[in-house]
DOVEX-978605 format. One record per residue: residue number from 0; residue in one letter; chain; x, y, z of N, C-alpha, C in turn. Coordinates in Angstrom, 2 decimals. Example, Ala and Ser with C-alpha at 12.3 -4.5 7.8 and 13.67 -1.06 7.14 Angstrom:
{site 0; 'A'; 'A'; {13.19; -5.69; 7.80}; {12.30; -4.50; 7.80}; {13.20; -3.30; 7.80}} {site 1; 'S'; 'A'; {12.85; -2.25; 7.08}; {13.67; -1.06; 7.14}; {12.90; 0.03; 7.87}} 
//
This chain:
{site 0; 'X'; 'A'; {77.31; 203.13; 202.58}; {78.57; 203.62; 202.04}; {79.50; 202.44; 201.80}} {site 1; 'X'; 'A'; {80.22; 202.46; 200.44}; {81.39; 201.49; 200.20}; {82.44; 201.71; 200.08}} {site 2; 'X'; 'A'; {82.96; 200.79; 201.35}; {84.55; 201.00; 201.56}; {85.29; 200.19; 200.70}} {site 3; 'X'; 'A'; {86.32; 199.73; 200.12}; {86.58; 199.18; 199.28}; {88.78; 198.98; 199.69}} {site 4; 'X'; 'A'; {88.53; 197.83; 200.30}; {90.05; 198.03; 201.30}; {90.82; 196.37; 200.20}} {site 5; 'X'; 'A'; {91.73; 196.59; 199.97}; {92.76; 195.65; 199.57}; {94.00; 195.00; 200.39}} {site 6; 'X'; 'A'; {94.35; 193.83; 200.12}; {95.62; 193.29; 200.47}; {95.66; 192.15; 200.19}} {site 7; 'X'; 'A'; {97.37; 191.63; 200.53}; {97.66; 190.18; 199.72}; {98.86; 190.37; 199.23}} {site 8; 'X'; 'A'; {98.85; 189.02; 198.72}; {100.17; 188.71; 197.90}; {100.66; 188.26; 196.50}} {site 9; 'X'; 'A'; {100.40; 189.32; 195.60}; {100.32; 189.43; 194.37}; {101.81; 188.89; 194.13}} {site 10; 'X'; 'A'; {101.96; 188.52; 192.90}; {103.35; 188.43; 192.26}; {103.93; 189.31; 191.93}} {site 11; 'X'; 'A'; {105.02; 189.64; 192.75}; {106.18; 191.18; 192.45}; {107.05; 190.04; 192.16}} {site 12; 'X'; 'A'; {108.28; 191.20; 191.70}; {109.61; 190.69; 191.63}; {110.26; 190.86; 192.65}} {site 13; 'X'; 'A'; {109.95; 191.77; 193.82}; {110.24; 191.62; 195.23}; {109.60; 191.63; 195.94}} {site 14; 'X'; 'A'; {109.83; 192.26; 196.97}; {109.35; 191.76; 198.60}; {108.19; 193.47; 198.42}} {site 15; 'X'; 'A'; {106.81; 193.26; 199.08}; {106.43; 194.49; 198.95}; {106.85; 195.60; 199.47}} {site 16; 'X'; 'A'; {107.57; 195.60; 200.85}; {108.17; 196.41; 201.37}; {109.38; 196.97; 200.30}} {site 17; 'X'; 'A'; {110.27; 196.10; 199.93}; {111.46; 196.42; 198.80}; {111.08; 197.75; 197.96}} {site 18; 'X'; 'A'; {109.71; 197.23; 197.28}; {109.42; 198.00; 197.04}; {108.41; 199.19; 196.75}} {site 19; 'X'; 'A'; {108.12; 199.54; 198.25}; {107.86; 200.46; 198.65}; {108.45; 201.93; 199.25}} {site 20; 'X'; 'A'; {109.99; 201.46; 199.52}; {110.83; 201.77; 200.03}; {111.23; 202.57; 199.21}} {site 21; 'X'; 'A'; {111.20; 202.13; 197.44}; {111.57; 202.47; 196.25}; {110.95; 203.70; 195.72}} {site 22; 'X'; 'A'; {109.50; 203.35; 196.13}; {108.16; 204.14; 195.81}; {107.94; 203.24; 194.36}} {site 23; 'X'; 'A'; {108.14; 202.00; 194.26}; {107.38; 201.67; 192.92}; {106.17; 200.65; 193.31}} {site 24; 'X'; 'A'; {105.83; 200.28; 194.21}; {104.71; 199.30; 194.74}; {103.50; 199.62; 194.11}} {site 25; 'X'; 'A'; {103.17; 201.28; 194.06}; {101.93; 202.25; 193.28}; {102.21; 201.20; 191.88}} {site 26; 'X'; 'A'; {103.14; 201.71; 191.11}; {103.26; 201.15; 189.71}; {103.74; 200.06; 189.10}} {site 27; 'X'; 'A'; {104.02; 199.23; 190.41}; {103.40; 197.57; 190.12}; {102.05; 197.19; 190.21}} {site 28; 'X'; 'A'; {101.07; 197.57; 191.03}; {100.15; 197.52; 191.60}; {98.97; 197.77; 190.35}} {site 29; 'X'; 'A'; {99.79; 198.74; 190.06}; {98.91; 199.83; 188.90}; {97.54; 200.26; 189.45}} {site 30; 'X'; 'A'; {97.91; 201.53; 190.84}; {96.88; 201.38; 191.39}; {96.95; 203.25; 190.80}} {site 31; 'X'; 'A'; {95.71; 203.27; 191.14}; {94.94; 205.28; 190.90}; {95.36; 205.69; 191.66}} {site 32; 'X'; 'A'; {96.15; 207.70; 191.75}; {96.40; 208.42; 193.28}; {95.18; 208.79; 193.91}} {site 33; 'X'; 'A'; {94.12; 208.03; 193.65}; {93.35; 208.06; 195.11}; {92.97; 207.36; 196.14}} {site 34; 'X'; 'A'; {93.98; 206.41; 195.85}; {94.43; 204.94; 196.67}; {95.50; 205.48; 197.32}} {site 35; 'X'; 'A'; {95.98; 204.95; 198.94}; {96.96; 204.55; 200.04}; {97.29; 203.34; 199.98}} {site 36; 'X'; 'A'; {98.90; 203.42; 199.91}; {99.34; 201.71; 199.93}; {100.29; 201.89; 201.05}} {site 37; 'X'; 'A'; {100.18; 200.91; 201.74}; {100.62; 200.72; 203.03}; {101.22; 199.56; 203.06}} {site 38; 'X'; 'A'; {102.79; 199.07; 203.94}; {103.10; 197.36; 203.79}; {103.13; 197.66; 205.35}} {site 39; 'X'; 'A'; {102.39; 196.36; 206.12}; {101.56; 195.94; 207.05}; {101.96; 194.97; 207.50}} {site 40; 'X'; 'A'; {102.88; 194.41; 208.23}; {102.93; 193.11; 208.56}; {103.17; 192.48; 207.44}} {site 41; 'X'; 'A'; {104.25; 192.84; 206.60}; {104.84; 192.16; 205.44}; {103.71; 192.27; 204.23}} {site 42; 'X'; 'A'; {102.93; 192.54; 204.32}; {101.99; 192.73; 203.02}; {101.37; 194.01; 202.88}} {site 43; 'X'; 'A'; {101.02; 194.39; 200.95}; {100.65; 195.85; 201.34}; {99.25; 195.84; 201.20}} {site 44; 'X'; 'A'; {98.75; 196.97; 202.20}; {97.19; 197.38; 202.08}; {96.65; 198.11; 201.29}} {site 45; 'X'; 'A'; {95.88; 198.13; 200.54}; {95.14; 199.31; 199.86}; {93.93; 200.48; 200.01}} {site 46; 'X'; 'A'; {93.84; 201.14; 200.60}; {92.59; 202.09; 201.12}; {92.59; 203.20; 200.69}} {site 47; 'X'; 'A'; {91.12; 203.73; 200.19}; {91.08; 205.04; 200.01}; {91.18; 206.29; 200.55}} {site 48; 'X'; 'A'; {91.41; 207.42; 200.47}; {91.97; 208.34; 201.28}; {90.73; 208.81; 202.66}} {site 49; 'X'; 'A'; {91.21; 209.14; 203.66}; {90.21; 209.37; 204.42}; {89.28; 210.17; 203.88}} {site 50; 'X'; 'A'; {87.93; 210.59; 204.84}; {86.91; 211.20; 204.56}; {87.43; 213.04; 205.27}} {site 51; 'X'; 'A'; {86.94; 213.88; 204.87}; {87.00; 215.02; 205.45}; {86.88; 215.49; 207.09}} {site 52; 'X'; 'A'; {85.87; 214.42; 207.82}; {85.36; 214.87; 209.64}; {87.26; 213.83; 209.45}} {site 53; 'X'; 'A'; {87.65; 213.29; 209.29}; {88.80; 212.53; 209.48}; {89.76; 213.53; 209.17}} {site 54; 'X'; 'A'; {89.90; 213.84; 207.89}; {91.19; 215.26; 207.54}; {91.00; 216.35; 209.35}} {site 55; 'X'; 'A'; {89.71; 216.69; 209.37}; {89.79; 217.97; 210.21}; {90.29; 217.27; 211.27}} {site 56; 'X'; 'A'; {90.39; 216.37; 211.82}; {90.74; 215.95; 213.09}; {92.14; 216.49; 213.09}} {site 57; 'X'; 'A'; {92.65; 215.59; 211.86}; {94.09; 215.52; 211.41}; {94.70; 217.57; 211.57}} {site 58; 'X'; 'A'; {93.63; 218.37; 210.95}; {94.11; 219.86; 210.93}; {93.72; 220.41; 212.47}} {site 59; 'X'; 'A'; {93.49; 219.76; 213.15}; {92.83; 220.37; 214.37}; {94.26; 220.35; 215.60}} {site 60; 'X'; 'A'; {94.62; 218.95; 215.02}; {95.83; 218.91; 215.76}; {97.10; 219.39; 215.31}} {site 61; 'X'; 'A'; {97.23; 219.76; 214.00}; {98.08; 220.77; 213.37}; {98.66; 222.00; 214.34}} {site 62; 'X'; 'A'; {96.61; 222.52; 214.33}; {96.92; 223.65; 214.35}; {97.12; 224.19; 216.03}} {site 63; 'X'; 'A'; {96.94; 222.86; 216.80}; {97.11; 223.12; 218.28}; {98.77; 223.07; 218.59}} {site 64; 'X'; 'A'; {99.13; 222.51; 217.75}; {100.75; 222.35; 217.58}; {101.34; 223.38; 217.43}} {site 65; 'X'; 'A'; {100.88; 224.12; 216.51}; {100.83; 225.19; 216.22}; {101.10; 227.09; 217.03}} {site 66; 'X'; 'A'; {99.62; 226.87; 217.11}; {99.42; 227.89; 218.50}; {100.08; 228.02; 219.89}} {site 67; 'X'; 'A'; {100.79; 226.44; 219.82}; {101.38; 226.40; 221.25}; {102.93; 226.91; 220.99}} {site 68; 'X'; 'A'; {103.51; 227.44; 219.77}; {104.30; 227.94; 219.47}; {104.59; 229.34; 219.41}} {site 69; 'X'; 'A'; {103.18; 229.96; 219.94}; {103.47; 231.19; 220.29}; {102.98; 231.62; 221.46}} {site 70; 'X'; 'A'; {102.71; 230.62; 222.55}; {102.95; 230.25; 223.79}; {103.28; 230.14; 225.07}} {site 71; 'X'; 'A'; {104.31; 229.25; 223.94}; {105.40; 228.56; 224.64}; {106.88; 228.19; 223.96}} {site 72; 'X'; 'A'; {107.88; 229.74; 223.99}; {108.90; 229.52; 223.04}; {109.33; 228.25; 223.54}} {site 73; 'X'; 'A'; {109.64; 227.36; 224.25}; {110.57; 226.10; 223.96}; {109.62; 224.96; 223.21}} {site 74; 'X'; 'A'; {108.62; 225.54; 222.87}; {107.73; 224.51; 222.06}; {107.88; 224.94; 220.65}} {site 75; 'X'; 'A'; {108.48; 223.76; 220.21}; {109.44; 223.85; 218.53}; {108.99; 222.47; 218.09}} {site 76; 'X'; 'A'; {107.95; 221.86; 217.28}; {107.82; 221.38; 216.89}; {106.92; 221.17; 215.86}} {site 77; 'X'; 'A'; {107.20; 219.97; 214.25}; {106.50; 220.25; 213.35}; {105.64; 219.24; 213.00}} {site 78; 'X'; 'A'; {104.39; 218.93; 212.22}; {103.43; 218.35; 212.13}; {103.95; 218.55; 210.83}} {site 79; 'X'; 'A'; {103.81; 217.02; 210.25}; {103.81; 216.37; 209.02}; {102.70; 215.43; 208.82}} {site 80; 'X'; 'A'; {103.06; 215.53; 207.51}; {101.90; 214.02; 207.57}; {101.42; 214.35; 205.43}} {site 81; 'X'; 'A'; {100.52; 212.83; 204.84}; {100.93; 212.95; 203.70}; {102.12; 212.18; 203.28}} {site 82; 'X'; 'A'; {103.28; 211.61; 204.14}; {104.12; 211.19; 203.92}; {104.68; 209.53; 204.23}} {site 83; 'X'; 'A'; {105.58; 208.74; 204.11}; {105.62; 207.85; 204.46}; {106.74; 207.52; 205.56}} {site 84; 'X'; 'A'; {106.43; 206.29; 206.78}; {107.31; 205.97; 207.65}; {108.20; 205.09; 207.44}} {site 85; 'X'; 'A'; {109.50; 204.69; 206.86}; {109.85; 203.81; 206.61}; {110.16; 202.64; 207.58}} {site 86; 'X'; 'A'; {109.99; 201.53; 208.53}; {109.83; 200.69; 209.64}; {110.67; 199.86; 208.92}} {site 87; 'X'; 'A'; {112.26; 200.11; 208.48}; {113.16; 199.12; 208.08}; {113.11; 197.94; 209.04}} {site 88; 'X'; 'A'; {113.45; 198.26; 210.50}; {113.78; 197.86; 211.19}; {112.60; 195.91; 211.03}} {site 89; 'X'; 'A'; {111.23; 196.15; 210.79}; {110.53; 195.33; 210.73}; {109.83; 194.86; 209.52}} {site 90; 'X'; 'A'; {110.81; 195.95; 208.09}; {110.03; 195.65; 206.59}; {109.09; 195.79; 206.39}} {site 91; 'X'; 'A'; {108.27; 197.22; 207.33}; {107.08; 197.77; 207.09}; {107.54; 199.33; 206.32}} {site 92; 'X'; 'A'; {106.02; 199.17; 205.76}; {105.86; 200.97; 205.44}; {105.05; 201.57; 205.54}} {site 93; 'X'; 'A'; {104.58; 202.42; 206.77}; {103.46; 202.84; 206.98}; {103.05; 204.63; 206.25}} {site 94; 'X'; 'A'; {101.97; 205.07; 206.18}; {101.63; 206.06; 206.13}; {100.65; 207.07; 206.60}} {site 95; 'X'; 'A'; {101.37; 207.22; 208.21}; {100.69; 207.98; 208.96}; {99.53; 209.02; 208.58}} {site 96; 'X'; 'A'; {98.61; 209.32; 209.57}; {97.89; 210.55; 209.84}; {98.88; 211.81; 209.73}} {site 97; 'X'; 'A'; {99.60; 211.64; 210.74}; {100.48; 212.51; 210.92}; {101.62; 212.17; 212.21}} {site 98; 'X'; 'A'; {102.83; 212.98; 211.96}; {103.63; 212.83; 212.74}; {104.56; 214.46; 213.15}} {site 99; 'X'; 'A'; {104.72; 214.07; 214.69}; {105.80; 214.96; 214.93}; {106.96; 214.85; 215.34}} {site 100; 'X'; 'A'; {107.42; 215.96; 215.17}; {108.94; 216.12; 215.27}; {109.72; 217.18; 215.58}} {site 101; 'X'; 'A'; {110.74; 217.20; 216.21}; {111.51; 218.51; 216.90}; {111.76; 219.22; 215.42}} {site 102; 'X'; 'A'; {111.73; 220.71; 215.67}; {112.52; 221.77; 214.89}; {113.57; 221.37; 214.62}} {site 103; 'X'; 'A'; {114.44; 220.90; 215.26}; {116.42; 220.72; 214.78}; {116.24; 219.67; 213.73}} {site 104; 'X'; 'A'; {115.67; 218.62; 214.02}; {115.31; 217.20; 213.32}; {115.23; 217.68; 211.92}} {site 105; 'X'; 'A'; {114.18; 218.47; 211.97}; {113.69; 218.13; 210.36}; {114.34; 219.60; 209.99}} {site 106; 'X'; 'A'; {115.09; 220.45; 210.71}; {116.39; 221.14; 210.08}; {117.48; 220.07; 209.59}} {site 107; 'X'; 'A'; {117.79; 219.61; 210.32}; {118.84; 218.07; 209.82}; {118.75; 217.41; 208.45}} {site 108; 'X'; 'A'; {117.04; 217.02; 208.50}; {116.69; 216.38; 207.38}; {116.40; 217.37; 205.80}} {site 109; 'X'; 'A'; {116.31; 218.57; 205.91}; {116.52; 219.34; 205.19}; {117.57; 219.87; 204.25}} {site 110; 'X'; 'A'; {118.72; 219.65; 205.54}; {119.70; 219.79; 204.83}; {120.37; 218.81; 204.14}} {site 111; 'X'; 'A'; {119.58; 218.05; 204.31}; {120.26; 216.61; 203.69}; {120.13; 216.83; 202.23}} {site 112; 'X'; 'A'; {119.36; 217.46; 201.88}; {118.63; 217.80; 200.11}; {118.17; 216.52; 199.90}} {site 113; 'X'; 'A'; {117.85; 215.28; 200.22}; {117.59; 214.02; 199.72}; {115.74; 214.01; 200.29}} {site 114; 'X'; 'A'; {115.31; 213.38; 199.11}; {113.83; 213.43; 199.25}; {113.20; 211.80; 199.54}} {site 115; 'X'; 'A'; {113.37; 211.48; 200.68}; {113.25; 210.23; 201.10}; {112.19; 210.13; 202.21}} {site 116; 'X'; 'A'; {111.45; 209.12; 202.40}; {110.69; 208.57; 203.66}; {111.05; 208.94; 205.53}} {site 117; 'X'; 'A'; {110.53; 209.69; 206.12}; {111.10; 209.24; 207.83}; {111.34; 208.05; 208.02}} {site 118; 'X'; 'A'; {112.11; 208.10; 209.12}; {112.37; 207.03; 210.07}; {111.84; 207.33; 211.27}} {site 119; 'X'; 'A'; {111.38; 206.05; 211.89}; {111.18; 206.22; 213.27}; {111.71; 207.24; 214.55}} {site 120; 'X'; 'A'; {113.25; 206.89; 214.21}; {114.10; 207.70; 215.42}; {114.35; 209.00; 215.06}} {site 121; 'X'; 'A'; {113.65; 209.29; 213.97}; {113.30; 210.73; 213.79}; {112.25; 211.77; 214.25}} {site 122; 'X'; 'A'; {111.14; 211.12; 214.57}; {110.33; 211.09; 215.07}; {109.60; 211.30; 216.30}} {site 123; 'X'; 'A'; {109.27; 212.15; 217.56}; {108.57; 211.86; 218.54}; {107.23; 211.43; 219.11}} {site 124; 'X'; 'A'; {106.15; 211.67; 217.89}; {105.44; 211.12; 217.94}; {104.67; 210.99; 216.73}} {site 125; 'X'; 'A'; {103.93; 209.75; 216.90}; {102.81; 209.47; 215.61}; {101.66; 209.59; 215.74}} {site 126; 'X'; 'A'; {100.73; 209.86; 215.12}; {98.84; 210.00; 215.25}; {98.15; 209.43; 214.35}} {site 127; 'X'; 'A'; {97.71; 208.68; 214.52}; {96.55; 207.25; 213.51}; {94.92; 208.12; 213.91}} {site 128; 'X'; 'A'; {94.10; 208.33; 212.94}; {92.56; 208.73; 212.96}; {91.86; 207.46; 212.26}} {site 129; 'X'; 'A'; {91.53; 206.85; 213.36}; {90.78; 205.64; 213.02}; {89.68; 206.09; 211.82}} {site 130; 'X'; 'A'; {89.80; 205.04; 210.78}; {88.23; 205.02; 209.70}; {87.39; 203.47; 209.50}} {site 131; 'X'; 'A'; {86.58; 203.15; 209.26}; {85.88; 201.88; 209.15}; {87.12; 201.05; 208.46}} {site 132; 'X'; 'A'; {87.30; 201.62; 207.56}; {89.16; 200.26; 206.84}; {89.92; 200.41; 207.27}} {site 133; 'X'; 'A'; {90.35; 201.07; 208.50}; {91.88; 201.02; 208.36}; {91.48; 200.80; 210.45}} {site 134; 'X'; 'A'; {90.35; 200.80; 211.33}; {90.58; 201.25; 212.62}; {91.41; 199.33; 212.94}} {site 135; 'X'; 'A'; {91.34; 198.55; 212.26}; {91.56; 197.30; 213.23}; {93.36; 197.45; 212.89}} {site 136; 'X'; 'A'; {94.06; 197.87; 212.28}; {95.47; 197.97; 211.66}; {96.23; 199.23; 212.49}} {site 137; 'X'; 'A'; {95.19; 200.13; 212.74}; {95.28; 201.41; 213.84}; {95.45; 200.64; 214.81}} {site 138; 'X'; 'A'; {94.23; 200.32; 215.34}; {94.35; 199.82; 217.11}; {95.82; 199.05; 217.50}} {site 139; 'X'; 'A'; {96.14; 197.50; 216.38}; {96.28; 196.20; 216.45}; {97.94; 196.50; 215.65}} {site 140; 'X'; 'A'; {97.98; 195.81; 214.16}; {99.18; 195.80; 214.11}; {99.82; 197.20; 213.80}} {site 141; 'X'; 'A'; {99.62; 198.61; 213.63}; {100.27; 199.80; 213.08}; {100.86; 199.88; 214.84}} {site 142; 'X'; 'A'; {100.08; 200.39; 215.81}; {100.44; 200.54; 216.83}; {101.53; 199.06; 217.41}} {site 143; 'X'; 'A'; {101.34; 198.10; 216.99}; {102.57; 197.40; 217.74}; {104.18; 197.26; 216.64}} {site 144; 'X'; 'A'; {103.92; 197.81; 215.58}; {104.50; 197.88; 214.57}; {105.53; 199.57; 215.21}} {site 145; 'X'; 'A'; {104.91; 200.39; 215.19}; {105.54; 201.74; 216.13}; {106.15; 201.08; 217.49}} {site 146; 'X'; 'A'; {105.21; 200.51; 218.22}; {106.24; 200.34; 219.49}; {107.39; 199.35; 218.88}} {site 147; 'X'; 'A'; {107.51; 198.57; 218.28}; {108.67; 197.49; 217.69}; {109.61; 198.78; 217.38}} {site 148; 'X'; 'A'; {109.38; 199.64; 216.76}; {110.78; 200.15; 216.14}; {111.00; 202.03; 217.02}} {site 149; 'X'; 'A'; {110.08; 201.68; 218.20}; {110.72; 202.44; 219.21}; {109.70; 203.93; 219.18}} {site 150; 'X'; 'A'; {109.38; 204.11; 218.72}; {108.71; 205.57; 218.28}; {108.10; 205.77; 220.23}} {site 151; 'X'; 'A'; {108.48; 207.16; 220.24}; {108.24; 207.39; 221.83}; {106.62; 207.58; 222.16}} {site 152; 'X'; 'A'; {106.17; 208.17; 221.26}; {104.64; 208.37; 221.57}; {103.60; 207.97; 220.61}} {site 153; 'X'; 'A'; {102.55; 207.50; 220.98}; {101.44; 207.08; 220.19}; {100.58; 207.87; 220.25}} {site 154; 'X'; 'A'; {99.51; 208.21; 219.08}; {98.31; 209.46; 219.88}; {97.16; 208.55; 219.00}} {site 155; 'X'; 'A'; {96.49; 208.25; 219.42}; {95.41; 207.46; 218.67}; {93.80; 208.20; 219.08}} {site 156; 'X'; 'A'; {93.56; 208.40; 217.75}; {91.84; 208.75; 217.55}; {91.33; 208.36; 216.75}} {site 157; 'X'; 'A'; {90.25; 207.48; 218.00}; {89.28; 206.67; 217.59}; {88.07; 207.16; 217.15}} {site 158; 'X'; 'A'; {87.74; 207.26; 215.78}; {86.29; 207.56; 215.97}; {85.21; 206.79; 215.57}} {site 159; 'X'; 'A'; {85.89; 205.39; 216.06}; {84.48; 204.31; 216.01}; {82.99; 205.12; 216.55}} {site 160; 'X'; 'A'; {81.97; 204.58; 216.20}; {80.39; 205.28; 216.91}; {80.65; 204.53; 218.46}} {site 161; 'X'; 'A'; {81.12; 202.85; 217.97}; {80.94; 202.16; 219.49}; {82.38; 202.35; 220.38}} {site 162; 'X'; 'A'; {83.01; 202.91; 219.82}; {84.70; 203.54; 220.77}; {84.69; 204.14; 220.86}} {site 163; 'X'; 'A'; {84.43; 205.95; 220.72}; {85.04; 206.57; 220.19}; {85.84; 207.61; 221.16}} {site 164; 'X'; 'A'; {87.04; 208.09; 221.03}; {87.95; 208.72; 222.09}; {89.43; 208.60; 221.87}} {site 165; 'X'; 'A'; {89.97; 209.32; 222.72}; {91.79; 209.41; 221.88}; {92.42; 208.39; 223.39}} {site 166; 'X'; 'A'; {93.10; 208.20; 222.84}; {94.16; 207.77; 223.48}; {95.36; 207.54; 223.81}} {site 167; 'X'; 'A'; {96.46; 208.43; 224.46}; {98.09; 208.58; 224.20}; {98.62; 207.75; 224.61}} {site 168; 'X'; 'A'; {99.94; 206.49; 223.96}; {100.52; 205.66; 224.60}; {101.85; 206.31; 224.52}} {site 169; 'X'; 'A'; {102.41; 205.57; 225.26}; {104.02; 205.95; 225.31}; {105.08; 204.78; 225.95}} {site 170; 'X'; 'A'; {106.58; 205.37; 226.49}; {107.33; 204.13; 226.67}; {107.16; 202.54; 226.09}} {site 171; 'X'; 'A'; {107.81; 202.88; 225.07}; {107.38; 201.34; 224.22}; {108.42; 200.36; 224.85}} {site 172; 'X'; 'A'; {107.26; 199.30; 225.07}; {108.34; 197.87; 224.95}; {108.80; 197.27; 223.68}} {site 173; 'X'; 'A'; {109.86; 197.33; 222.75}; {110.21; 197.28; 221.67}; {109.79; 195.63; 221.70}} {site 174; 'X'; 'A'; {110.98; 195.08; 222.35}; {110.47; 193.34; 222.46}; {109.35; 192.76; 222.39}} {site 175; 'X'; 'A'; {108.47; 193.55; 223.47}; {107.11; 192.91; 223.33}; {106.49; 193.55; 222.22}} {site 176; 'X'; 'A'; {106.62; 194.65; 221.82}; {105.88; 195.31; 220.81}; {104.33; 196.00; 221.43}} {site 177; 'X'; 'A'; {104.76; 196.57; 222.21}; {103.94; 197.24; 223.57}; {104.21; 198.35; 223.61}} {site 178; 'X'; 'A'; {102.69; 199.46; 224.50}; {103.38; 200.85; 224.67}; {101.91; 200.76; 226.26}} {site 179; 'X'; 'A'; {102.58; 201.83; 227.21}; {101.96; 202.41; 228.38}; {100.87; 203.05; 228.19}} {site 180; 'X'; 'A'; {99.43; 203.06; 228.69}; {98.76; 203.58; 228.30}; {99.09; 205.13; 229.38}} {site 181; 'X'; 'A'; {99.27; 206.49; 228.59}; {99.34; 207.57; 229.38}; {98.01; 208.59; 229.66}} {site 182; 'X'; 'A'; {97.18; 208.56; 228.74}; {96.28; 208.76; 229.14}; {94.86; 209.18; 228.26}} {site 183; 'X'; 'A'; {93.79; 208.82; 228.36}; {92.50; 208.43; 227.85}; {91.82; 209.92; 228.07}} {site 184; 'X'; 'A'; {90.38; 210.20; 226.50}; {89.94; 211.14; 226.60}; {89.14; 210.91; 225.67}} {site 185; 'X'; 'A'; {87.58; 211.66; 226.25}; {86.37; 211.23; 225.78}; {86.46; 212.16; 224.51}} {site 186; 'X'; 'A'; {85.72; 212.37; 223.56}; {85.48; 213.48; 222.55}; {84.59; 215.00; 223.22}} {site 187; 'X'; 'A'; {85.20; 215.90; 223.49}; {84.35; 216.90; 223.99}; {85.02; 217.44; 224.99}} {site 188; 'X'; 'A'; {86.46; 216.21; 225.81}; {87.51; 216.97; 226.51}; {88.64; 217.56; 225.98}} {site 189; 'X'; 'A'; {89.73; 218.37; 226.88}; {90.51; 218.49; 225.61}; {91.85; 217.53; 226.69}} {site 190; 'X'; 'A'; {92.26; 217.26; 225.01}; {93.59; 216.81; 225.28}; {95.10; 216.97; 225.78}} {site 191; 'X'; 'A'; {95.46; 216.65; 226.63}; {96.99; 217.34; 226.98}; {97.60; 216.36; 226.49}} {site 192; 'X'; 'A'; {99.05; 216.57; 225.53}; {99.69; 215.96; 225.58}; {100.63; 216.93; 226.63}} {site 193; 'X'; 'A'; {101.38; 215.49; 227.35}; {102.18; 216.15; 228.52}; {104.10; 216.21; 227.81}} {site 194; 'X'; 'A'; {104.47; 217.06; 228.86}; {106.18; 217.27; 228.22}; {106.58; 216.48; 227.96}} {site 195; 'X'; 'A'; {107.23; 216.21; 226.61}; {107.65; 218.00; 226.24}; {107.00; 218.18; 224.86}} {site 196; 'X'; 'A'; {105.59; 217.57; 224.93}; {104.69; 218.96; 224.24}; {104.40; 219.97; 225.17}} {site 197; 'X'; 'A'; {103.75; 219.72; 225.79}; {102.78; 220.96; 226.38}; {101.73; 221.29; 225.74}} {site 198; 'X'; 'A'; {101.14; 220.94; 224.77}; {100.33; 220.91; 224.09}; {98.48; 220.98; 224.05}} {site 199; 'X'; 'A'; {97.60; 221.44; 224.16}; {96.39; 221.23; 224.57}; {95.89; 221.15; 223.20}} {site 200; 'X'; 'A'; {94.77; 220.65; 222.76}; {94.21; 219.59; 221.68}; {92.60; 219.75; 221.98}} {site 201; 'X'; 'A'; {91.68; 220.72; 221.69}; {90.21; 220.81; 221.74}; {89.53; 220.04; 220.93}} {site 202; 'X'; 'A'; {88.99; 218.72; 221.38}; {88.34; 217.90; 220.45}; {86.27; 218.21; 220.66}} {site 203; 'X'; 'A'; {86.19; 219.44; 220.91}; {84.50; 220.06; 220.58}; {83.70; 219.26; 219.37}} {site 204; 'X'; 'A'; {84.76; 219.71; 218.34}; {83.68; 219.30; 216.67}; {84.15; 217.78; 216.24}} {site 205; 'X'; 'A'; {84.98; 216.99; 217.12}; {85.07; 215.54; 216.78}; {83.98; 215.03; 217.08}} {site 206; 'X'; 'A'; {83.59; 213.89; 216.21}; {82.75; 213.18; 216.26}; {82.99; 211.92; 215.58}} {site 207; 'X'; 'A'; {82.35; 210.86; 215.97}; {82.74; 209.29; 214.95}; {82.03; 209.35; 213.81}} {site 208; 'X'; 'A'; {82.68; 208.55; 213.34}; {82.06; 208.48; 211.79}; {80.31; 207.97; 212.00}} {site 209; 'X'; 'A'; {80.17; 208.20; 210.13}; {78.58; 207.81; 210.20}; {78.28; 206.40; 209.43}} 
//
């Protein structure tokens, strides 16, 4: 199978982040919508959209988000994703797996009528689904790129063949660009995220890529 991953530093008239921020990076680039552009540690990446065992991961945890909403009424929260993070703070732009966020929040952002990128401090947590192009930017700089601009929780799934397993970080060291490891889980257990999700996460049909 061919993966086919980009980056660098082409000649813009700005900074790639600038404009990404803009949403014109696609149409400098002059890239196809079946390309992801991502700015990374000051430069943008190019990768194709995940594979499907990768989407379901992504809907699996949707829908546990989900279910725990009829539950557990103080569990109000929404799963996004599809969208972009804007990381002013460090002139990145990432584009999560997915992310969550309190009910009031993205009532807030709603009413704003403005159709713009998240921010971090909007945010409670983020989820990266590792793929052959994108797991070393997952592990390495996306995750220290989130703890830099504060994001409270990390949820990472790995589905390397030779890794494979989730892993929740949390309490970020912004300075160091660090987060706590809270707690580790094979494929086949299920996952808790602890309060204030409450959340349980059945990873049965995960598996690593082929």
């Amino acid at each position: 199978m061919l993966f086919v991953v980009a980056s660098g530093r082409w000649v813009l008239p700005e900074a790639p982040y600038a404009l990404w921020v803009r949403r014109q990076l696609d149409e400098h680039l002059r890239l196809p919508e079946v390309l992801r552009v991502e700015v990374i540690g000051g430069e943008f990446m190019v990768t194709p959209h995940p594979s499907y065992g990768h989407a379901a991961v992504v809907s699996d945890i949707q829908e546990a988000v989900f279910r725990a909403e009829f539950t557990r009424p103080t569990c109000r929260w929404l799963v996004v994703h599809g969208t972009g993070l804007d990381l002013a703070e460090i002139g990145d732009g990432y584009a999560p797996d997915l992310m969550i966020l309190a009910s009031e929040v993205e009532a807030a952002i709603t009413a704003e009528a403005k159709d713009r990128y998240l921010h971090p401090d909007e945010i409670t947590l983020v989820g990266e689904v590792t793929a052959p192009f994108s797991a070393h930017n997952d592990r390495r700089e996306k995750q220290r790129g989130y703890a830099r601009t504060g994001v409270p929780y990390y949820l990472l799934v790995d589905r390397d063949p030779g890794q494979p397993g989730v892993t929740l970080l949390g309490e970020p060291n912004k300075s160091a660009g660090t987060y706590e490891v809270l707690g580790e889980w094979l494929f086949g257990e299920t996952v808790r995220l602890p309060e204030p999700f409450g959340v349980e996460i059945s990873t049965d049909s995960w598996k690593p890529w082929e």
